[in-house]
C-alpha positions in Angstrom: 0.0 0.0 0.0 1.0 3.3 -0.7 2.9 5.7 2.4 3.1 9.3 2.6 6.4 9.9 0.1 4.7 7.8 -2.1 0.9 10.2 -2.3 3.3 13.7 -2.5 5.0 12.2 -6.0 2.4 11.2 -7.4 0.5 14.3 -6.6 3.4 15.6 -8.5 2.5 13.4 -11.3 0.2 16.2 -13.1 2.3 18.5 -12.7 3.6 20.8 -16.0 7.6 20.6 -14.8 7.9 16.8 -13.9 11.1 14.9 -14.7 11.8 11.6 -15.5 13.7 10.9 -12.4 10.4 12.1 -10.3 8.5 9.0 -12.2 11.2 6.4 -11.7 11.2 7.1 -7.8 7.7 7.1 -7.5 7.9 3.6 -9.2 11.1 2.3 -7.4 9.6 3.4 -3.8 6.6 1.9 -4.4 6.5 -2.3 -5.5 2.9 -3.3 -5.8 1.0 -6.6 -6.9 1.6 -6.8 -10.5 -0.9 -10.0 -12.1 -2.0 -10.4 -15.5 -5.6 -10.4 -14.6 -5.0 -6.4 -13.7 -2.7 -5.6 -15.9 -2.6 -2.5 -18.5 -1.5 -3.3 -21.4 -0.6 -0.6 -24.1 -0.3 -1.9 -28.0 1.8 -0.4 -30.5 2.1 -0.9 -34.3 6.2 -0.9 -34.0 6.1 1.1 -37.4 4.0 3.9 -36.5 4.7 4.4 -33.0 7.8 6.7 -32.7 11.1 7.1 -35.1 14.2 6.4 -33.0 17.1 6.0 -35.6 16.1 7.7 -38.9 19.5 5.6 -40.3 17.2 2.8 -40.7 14.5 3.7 -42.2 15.0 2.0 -45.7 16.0 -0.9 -45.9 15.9 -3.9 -49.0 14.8 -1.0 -51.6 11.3 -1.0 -50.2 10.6 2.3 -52.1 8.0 1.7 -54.3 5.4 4.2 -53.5 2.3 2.4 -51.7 -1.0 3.0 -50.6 -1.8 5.7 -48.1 -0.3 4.4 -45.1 0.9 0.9 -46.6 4.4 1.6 -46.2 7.2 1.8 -43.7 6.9 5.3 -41.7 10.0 5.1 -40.0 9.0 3.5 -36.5 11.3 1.7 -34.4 12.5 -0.7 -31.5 14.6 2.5 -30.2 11.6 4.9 -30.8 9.7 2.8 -28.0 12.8 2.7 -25.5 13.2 6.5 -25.7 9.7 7.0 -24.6 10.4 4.1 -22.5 13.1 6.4 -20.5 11.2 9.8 -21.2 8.7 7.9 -18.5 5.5 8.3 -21.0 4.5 4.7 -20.4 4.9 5.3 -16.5 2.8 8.4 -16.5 0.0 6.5 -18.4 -0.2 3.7 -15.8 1.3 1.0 -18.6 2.5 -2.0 -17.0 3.4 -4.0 -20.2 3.7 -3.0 -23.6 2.2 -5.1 -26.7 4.2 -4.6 -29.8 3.5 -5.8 -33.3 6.2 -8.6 -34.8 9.4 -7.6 -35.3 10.9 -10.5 -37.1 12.1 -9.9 -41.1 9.5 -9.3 -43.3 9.1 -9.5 -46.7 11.4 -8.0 -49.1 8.9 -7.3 -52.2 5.8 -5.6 -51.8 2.2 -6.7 -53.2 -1.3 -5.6 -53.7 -4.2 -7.1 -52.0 -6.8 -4.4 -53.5 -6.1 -1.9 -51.0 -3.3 -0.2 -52.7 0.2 -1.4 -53.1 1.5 -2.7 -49.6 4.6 -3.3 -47.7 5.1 -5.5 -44.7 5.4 -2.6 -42.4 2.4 -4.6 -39.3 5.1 -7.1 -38.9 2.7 -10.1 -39.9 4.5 -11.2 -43.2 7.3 -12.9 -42.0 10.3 -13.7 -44.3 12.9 -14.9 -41.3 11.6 -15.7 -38.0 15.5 -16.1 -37.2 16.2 -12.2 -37.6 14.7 -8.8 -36.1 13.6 -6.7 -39.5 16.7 -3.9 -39.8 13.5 -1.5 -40.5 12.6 -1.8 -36.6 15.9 -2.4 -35.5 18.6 -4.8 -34.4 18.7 -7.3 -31.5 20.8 -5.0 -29.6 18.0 -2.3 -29.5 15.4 -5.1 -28.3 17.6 -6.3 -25.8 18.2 -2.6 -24.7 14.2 -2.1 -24.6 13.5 -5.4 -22.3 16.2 -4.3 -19.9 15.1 -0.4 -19.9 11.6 -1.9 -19.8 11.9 -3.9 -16.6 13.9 -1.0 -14.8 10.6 0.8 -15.3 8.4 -2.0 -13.9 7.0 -2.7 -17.6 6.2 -6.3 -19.3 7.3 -6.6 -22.7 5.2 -9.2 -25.1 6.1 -9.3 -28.6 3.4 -11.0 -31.0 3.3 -14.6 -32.4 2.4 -15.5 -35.7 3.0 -19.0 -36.4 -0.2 -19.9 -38.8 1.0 -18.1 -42.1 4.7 -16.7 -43.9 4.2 -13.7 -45.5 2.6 -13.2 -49.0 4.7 -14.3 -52.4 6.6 -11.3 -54.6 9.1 -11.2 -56.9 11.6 -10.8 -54.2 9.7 -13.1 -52.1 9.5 -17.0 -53.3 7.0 -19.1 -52.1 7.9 -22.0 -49.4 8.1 -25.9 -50.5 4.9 -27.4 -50.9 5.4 -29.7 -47.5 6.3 -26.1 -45.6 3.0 -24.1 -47.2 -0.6 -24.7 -48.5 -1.5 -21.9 -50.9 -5.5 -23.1 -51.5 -8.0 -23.0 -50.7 -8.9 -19.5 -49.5 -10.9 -20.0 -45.7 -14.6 -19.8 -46.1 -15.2 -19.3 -41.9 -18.3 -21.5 -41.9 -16.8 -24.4 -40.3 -14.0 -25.8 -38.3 -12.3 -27.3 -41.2 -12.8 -24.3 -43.9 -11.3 -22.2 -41.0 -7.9 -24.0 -40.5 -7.0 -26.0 -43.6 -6.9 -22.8 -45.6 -5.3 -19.5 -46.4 -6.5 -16.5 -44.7 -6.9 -14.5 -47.6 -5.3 -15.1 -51.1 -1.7 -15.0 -51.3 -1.0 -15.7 -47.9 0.7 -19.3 -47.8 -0.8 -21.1 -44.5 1.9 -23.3 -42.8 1.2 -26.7 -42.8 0.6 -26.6 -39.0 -1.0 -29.8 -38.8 1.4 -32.3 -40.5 4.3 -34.4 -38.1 5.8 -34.7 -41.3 9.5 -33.9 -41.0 10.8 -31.4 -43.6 14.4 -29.9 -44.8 15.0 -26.0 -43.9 13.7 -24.0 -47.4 16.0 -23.3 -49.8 15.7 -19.6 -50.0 16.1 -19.7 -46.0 19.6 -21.8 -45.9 20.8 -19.6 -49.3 19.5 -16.6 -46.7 21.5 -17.8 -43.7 24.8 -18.8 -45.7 24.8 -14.9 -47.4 24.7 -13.8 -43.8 27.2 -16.2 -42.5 25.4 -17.8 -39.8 24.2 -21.2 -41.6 26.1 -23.1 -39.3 25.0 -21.6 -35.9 21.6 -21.7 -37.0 21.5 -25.6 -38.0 23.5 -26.6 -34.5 20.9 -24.7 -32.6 17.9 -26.3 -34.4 19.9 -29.8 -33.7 19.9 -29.4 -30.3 16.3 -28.3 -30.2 15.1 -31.3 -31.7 17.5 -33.8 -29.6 16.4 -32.1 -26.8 12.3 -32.3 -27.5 11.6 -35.4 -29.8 9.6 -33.5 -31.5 9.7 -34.3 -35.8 10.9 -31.6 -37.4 7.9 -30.4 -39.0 7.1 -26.8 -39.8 5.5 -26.1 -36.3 8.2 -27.3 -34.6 11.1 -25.1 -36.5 8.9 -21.9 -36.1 8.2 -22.8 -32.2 12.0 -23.1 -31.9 12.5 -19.7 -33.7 9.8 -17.8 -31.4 10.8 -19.2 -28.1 14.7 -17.9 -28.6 13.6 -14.5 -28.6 12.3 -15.4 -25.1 15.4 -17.0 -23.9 17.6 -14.4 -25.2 15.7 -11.1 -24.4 13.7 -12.0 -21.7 10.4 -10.9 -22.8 7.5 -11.5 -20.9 5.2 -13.0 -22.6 3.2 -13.4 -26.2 0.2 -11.9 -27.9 -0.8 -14.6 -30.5 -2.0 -13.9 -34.0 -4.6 -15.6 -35.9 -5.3 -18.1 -32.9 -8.6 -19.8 -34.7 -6.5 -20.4 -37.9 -4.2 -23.0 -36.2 -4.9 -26.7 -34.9 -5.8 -25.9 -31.5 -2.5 -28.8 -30.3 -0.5 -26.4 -31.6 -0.8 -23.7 -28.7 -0.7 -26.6 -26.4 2.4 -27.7 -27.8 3.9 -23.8 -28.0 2.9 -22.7 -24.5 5.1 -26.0 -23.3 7.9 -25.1 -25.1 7.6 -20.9 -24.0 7.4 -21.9 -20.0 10.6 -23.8 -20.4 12.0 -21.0 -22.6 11.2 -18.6 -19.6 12.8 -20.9 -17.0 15.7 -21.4 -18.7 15.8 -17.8 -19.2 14.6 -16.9 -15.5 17.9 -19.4 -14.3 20.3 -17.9 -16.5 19.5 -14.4 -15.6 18.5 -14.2 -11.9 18.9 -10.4 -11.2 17.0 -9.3 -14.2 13.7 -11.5 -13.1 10.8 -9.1 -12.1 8.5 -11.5 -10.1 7.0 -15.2 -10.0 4.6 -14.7 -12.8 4.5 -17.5 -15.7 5.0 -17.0 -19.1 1.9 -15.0 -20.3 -0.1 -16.2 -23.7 -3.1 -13.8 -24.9 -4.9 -15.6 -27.9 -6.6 -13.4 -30.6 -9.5 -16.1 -31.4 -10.9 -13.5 -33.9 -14.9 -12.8 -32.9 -14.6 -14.4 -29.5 -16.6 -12.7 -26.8 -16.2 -12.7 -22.9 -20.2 -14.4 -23.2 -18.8 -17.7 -25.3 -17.2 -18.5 -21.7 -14.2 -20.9 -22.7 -15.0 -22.3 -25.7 -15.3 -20.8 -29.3 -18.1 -21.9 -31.9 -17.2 -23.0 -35.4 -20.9 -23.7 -35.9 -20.0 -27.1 -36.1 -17.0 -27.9 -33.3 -16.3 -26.0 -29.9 -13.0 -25.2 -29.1 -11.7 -24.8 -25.8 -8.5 -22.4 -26.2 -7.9 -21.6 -22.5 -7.4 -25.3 -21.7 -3.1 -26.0 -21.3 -2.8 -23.2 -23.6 -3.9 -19.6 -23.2 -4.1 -17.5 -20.0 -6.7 -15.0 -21.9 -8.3 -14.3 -25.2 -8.7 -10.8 -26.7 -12.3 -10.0 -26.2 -14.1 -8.8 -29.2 -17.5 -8.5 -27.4 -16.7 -5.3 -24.8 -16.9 -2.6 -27.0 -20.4 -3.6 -28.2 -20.9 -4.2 -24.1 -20.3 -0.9 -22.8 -22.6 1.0 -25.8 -25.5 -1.0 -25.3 -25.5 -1.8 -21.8 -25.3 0.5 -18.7 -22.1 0.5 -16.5 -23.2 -0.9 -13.8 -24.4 -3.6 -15.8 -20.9 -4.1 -17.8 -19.5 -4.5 -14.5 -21.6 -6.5 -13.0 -21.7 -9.0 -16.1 -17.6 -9.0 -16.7 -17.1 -9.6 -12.8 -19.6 -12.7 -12.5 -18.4 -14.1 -15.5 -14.4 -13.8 -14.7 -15.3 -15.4 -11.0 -17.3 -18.3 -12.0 -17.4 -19.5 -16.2 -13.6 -18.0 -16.9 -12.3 -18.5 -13.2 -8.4 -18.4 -13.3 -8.0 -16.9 -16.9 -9.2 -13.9 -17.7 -9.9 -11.4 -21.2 -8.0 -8.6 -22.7 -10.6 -5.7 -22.8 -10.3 -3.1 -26.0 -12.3 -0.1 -27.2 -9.8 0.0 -30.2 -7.5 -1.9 -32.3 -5.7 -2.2 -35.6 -7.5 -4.4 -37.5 -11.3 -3.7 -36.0 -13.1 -1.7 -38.0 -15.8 -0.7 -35.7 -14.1 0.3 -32.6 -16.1 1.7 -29.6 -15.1 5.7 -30.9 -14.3 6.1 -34.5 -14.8 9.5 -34.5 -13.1 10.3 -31.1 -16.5 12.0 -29.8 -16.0 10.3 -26.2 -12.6 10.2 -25.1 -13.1 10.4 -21.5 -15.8 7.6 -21.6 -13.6 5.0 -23.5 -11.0 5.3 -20.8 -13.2 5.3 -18.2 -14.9 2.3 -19.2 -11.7 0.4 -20.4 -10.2 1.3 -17.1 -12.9 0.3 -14.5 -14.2 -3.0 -16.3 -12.8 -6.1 -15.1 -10.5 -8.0 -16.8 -6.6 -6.8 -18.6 -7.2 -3.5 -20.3 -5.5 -3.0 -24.1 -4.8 0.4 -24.7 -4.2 0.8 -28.2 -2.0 3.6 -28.9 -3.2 6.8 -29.7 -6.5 5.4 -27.9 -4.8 8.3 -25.0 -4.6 11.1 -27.3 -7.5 10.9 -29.4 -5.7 9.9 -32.7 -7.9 10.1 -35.4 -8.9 6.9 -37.0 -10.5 8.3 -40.2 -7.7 9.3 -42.7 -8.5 10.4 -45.8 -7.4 8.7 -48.7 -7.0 5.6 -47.2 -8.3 1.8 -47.8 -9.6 -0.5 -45.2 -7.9 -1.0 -41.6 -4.9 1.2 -42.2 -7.0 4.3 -41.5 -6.8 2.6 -38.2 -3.1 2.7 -38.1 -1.4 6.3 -38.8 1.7 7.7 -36.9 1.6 8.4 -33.4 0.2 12.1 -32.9 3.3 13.2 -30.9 2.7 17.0 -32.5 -0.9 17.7 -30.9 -0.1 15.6 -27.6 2.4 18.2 -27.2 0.8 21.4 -28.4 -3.4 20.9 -28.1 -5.0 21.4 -24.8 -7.9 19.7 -25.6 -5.6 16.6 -26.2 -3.6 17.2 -22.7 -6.8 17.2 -20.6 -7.4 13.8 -22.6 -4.3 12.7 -22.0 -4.4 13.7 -18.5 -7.7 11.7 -17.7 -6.4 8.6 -19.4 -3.2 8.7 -17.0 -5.2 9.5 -13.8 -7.4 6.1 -14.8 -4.5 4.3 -15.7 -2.2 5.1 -12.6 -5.0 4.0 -10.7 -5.4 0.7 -12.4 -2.2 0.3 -12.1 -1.0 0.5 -8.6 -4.6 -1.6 -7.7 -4.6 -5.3 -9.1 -8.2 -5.1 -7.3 -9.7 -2.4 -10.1 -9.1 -5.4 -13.0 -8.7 -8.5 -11.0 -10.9 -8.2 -7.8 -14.1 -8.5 -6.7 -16.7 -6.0 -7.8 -19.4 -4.9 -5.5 -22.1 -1.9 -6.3 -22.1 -0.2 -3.2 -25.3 2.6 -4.5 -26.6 3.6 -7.7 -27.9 7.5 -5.9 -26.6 10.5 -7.6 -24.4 8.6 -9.9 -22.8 4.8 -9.6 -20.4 4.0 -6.9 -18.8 0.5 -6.0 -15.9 -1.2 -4.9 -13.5 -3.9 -5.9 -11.4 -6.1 -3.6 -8.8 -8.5 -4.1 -6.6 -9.5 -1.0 -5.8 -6.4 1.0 -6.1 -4.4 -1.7 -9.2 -2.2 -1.5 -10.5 0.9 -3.3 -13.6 2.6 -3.9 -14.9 4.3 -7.6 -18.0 6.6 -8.1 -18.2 7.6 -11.4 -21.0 9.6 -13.1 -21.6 12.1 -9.6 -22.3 15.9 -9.3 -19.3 18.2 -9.7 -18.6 19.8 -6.2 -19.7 18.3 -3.1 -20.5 14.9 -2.9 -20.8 12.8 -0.1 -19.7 8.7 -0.7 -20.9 6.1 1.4 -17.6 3.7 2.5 -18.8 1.6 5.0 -18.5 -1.4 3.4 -14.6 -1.9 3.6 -13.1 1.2 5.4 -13.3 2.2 8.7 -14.2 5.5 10.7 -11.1 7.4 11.4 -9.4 5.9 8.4 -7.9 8.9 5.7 -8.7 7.5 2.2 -6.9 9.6 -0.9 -8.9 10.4 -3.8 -6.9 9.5 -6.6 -8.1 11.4 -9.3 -8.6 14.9 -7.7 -5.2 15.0 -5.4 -6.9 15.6 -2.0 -7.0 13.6 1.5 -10.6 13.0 3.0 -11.4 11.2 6.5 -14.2 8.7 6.9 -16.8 9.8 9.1 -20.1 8.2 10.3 -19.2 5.7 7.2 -19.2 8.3 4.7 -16.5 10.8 3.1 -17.7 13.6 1.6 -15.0 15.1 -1.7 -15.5 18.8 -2.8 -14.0 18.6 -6.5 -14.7 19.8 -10.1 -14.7 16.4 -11.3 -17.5 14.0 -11.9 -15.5 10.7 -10.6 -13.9 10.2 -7.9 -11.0 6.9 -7.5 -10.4 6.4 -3.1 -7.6 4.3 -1.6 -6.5 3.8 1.5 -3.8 6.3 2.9 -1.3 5.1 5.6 
């Protein structure tokens, strides 16, 4: 819990001359609970986040001109780092940081009706071996894990194991027992969901065969050029003595994922196109990632931040916190949670809080983490990069979609920009990349509409932070009278949240879980109040108030 020192820095928090320093002793004086279940996650398209090193910015002669935002825009590994150390993560209440792949991508480029494309997302993988140069190098990742955990944040990086990237004439395609390249998924069945390609063009690894295959061609030509055939193959031999497993394409790309968690250290994954793949295959993966993060956790005893396993969030594309643990293909259930996944990305909560009242969303996400989804949990968004209908396309409610993504149980996904209102209708672009333009570092800095935005987002996600309770406790509505107040408990950790109450005076009935005498801080408006007759009463300009215990 959280002493005096601790209440003046963050107070200082808000404040217009804070330094770094300021934010790293406010996190180094203060260790606090840190579970999945609570977490705050923050996702970044690597690309379009922040440019670090402008020196490697092209790379491969990808200068072709593409489609309005369907090329590299300079974003990078040492981009995130430097805002890593500037504490902008820290001030937000970001506890782990979600970025898009970061292995090579495709050299070529190709069309897929939406305008000439490049694999800037990260999701066309050429080399699974090698960080792309257009992101960065290994040396910068291994920098941004270790500046990352200084800082008290998780990194995951993001697993795509069902597809390689799409075929160009720089870009051949993989041998026919590596790759399927037909037929396209149809989505109505279990079969027509997995035994396909996503979309045209887009070879789909042969995930389900135990057939053992050589390396590809164009990867050992790759790896010779580079002068590292020979490290690679003795690596890959001791994998394989050391599992059993047949070297089938599964097994080479689980070996080729799971080193970046030996070597860096990273945290955990976020797993792409989860419903695509045989669902043995996470089974098989999360085994091989927990001993990946033991060896690493042995190996490197000082840099370990806590007891926490290996985390794995799935993106089962359409799953909904209602489907409980198992997914319907209309014709087969899948259960991913089971020896696999600790969550699932939750498609269903942006629908939730629009149509529903709060207290309901609440009331709803907490039953259903406690009893159906007991001991996993779901990773909440109001926006994303390939969603199309996110909760506020035109960035009318700002303050709601953090308030709402903040207070309702389960991990919260921030995706970035979500803090600063970044538009998400460019013009002139095709299909999801209007979801994905450049960070909008310019207006953060000089619109005040977009600081007092950026200001409510931090308030609601320091709060989540420092309380695992807010996203992994136990909700209770406490009274629904001049607005909606409740609490949320988990272990010692206890707070209270009214939201929707009169600005000025307003008096909060605490009774249930503090004590007369007892000096509670509100979070959100900086000021100390005492309980009194059970109540507290907070004079402030602000319609929500976020108490904690003060000792």
């Amino acid at each position: 819990m959280k002493n005096i020192l601790f209440l003046f820095v963050i107070a200082t928090i808000f404040g217009c001359k804070e330094k770094t320093s300021e934010i790293k002793q406010e996190k180094n004086q203060t260790p606090k609970e840190f579970v999945w279940e609570g977490s705050n996650i923050y996702f970044l398209l690597t690309d379009r986040f922040n440019n670090g090193d402008t020196s490697n910015d092209i790379n491969f002669n990808r200068t072709k001109e593409a489609g309005k935002l369907r090329g590299f825009d300079g974003g990078d590994i040492k981009g995130i780092t430097q805002k890593i150390k500037e504490g902008y993560f820290t001030k937000l209440g970001i506890n782990a940081i979600w970025m898009t792949p970061v292995v090579e991508q495709i050299h070529g480029g190709t069309d897929e009706g939406t305008g000439w494309s490049y694999g800037y997302h990260g999701y066309w993988a050429k080399d699974w071996t090698k960080i792309d140069p257009n992101y960065g190098t290994k040396a910068d990742l291994k920098e941004l894990v270790a500046v990352a955990h200084k800082n008290g944040i998780r990194v995951l990086l993001d697993a795509v194991i069902n597809h390689t990237g799409p075929v160009t004439e720089k870009d051949t395609v993989w041998p026919n027992d590596w790759v399927r390249t037909g037929p396209k998924c149809e989505h109505s069945n279990y079969e027509n969901t997995i035994s396909c390609t996503l979309v045209e063009n887009l070879p789909d690894i042969r995930t389900e065969s135990n057939e053992s295959v050589a390396l590809p061609p164009q990867l050992v030509k790759k790896w010779k050029a580079e002068g590292r055939y020979e490290q690679e193959i003795k690596e890959l031999d001791v994998f394989f003595a050391r599992t059993g497993y047949p070297r089938a394409p599964r097994f080479y790309i689980m070996k080729w994922l799971t080193d970046y968690i030996a070597e860096f250290g990273i945290d955990g994954y976020r797993v792409d196109t989860v419903k695509h793949t045989e669902e043995f295959v996470w089974q098989e993966f999360k085994v091989e990632c927990d001993i990946a993060f033991a060896d690493y956790k042995r190996n490197n005893p000082n840099k370990v931040l806590d007891d926490n396993d290996f985390y794995l969030v799935g993106e089962v594309y359409n799953y909904g916190i209602s489907s409980g643990k198992a997914f319907d293909f209309g014709d087969k259930k899948v259960n991913y949670f089971d020896k696999a996944f600790n969550s699932l990305i939750n498609f269903e909560i942006k629908w939730d809080a629009k149509q529903m009242e709060e207290k309901a969303v609440f009331y709803k996400y907490d039953s259903l983490l406690h009893t159906n989804l007991k001991n996993y949990s779901v990773l909440n968004y109001m926006t994303s990069h390939d969603d199309g209908q996110p909760f506020d396309k035109d960035r009318k409610v700002p303050f709601k979609t953090a308030t709402m993504l903040m207070l309702t149980p389960g991990t919260s996904q921030v995706y970035y920009g979500d803090e600063s209102a970044r538009d998400l209708t460019i013009e002139g672009t095709v299909g999801d990349a209007t979801l994905r333009s450049f960070m909008n570092w310019d207006v953060i800095k000089n619109d005040e509409n977009t600081k007092e935005i950026l200001l409510h987002w931090q308030k609601m996600g320091q709060f989540r932070a420092n309380h695992m309770s807010v996203g992994a406790g136990k909700h209770q509505l406490i009274s629904e009278e001049n607005g909606l107040i409740f609490s949320r408990v988990r272990k010692e950790d206890k707070v209270i949240v009214g939201m929707n109450l009169p600005k000025g005076n307003k008096i909060l009935n605490v009774s249930s879980i503090f004590n007369n005498g007892q000096y509670l801080h509100d979070f959100y408006s900086k000021q100390l109040v005492e309980v009194k007759n059970g109540q507290v009463t907070v004079n402030s300009n602000f319609d929500i108030v976020l108490l904690e215990i003060n000792i």
